[in-house]
C-alpha positions in Angstrom: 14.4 34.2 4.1 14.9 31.6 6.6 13.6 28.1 6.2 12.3 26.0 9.1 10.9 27.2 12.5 12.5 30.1 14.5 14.7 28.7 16.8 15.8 30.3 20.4 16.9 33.7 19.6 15.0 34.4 16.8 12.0 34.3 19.2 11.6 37.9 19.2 8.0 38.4 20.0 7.5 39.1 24.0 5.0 36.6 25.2 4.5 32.5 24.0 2.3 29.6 24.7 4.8 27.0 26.5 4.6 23.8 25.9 8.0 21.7 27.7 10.2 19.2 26.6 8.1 16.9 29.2 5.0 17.5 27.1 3.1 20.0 29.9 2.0 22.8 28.5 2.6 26.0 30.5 0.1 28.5 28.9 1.1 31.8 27.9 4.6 33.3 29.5 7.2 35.3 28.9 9.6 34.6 26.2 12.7 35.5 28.1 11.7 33.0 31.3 10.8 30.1 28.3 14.3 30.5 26.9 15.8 30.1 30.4 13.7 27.0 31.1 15.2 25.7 28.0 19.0 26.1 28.3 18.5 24.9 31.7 17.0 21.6 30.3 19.6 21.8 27.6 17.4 21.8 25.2 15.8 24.5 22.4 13.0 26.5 22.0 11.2 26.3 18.9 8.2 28.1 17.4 6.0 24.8 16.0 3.0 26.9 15.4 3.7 30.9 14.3 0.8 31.5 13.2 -1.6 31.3 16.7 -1.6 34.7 18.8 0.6 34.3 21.0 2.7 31.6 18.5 3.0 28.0 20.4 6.9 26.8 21.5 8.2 23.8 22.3 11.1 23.1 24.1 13.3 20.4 22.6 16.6 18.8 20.6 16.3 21.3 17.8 19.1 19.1 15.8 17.1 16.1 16.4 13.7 17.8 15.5 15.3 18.9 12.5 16.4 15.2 11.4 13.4 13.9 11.8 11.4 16.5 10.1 14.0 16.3 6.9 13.6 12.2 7.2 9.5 12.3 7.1 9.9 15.0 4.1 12.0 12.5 2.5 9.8 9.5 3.0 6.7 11.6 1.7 8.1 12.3 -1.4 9.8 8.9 -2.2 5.7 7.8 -1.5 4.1 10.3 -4.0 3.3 8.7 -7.1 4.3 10.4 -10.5 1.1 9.5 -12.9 2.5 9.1 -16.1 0.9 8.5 -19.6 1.4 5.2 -21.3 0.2 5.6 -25.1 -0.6 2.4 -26.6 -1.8 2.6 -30.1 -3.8 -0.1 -32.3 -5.0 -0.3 -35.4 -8.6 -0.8 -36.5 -8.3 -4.2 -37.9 -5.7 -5.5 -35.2 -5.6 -8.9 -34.8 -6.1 -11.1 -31.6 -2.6 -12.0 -30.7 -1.7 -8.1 -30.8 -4.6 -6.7 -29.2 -4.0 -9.2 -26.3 -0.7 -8.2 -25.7 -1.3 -4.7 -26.1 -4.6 -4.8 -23.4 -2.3 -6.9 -21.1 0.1 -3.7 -21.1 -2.7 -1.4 -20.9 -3.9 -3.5 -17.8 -0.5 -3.3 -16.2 -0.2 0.4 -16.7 -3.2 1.3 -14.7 -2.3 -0.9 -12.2 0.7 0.6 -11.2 -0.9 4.1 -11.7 -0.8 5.2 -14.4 -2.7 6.9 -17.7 -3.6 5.2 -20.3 -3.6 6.7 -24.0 -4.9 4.6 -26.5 -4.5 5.8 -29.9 -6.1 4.2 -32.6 -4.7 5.0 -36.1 -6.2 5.1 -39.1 -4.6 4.3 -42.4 -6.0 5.5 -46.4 -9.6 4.4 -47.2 -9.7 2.8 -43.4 -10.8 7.0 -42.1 -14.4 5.9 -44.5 -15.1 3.7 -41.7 -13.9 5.3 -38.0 -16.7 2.9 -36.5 -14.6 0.1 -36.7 -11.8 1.7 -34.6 -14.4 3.4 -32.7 -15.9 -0.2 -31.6 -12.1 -1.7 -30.5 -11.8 1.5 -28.3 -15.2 0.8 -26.6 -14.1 -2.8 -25.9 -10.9 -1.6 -24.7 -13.0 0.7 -22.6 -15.2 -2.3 -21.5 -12.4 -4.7 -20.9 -11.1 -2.1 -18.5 -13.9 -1.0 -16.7 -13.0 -2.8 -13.6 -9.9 -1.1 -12.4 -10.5 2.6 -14.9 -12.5 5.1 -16.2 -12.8 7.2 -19.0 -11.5 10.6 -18.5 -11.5 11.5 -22.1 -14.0 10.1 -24.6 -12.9 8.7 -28.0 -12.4 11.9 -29.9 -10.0 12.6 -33.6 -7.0 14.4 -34.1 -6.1 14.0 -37.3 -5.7 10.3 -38.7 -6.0 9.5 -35.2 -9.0 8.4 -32.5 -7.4 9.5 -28.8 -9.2 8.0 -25.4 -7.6 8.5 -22.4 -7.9 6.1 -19.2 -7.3 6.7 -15.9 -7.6 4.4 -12.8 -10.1 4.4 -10.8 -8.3 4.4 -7.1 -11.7 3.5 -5.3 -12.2 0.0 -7.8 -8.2 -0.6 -7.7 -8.5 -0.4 -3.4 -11.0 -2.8 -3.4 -9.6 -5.4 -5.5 -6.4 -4.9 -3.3 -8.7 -5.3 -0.3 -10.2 -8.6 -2.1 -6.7 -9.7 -2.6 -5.7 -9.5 1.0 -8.6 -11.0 2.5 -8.4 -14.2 -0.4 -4.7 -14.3 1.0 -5.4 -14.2 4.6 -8.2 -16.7 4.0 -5.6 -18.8 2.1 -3.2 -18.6 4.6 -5.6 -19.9 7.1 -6.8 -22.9 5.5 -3.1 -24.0 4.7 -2.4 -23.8 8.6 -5.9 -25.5 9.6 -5.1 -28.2 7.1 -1.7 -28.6 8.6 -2.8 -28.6 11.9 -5.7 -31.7 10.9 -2.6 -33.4 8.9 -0.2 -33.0 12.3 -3.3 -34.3 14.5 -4.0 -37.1 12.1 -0.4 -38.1 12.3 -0.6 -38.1 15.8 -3.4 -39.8 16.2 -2.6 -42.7 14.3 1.0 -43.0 16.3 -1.1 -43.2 19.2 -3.2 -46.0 17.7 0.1 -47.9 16.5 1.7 -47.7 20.7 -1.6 -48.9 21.6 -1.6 -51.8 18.7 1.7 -52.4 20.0 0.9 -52.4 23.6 -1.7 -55.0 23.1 -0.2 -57.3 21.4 2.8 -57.3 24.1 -0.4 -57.8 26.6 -1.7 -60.4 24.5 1.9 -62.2 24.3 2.4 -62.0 28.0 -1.2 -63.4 28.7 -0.1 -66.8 25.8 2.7 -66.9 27.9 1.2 -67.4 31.5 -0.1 -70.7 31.1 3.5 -72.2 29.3 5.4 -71.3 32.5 2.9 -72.9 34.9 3.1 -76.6 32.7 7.0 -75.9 32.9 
């Protein structure tokens, strides 16, 4: 089965909407007299929309239509992210340093898109007392309630407590949103400040000529009355 539009020849159907390679749109015609407009422009006729009765055609650079089309493709899937899950497992009695480090990596993981598994392990005569891992989950939960949300609760499989993450786009956009706005507004103050510094420095080399300006008036007044005794 072919791939891609029907090109030219492989038009077969006896009546098309037109639209030319100059953009005006010729309404329905024969196939036969759309094909000759197009090899006299040099150009191609291509079905862009099969499925309307009588299918739309264009006339243009099929090669370079084709380019294009395999470029955006390209682009589109080079910009779809792949959600991966990150698994990140504590312990019930995990101490600060560690569960820093580990939430810092959680953090970072939904940030750039991804799931979060947190796995909380349980060891011997710590399964008496699941509360205690059940509580570090909620404050993981808690912790990173401002850029995820919870799309599994804390649940056990085995000797393990699973809760899944996943970020919340809506609550990431925003802070990205923030972000760009704090910059911008940044930005601005570092140039308004740099414009009062430059117009500070220039009004003080203004005061300076006119310091020095006077006192050469001055001078030349002191001198006046010397030349007149002489």
């Amino acid at each position: 089965m072919k791939e891609g539009p029907r090109v030219n020849d492989e038009i077969r159907l006896p009546e098309i909407q037109l639209i030319d390679h100059e953009g005006t749109n010729h309404g329905i015609i024969a196939t036969d007299e759309a094909k000759a407009i197009a090899a006299e422009a040099g150009l191609d006729l291509v079905e862009i929309s099969p499925n309307q009765r009588p299918p739309v055609c264009k006339i243009l650079d099929y090669g370079k239509f084709k380019y294009i089309s395999q470029k955006k493709a390209a682009e589109a899937r080079k910009k779809q992210k792949t959600v991966d899950v990150k698994e990140v497992k504590m312990r019930p009695n995990i101490d600060t340093h560690d569960y820093d480090v580990k939430m810092r990596n959680a953090r970072r993981f939904v940030e750039d898109g991804d799931k979060v598994k947190m796995t909380m392990r349980f060891r011997g005569r710590e399964m008496a007392h699941q509360e205690l891992g059940l509580e570090v989950l909620f404050k993981v939960r808690d912790q990173l309630g401002d850029i995820s949300k919870v799309e599994h609760d804390p649940k056990m499989e085995g000797r393990q407590m699973i809760m899944i993450l996943a970020p919340d786009l809506k609550k990431l956009a925003a802070i990205e949103k923030a972000k760009k706005l704090a910059d911008k507004a940044a930005a601005k103050a570092s140039r308004n400040q740099a414009e009062a510094e430059e117009a500070e420095e220039s009004e003080a080399a203004e005061e300076a000529e006119d310091q020095v300006e006077a006192e050469a008036e001055t001078d030349e007044a002191e001198g006046e009355p010397e030349k007149a005794q002489a």
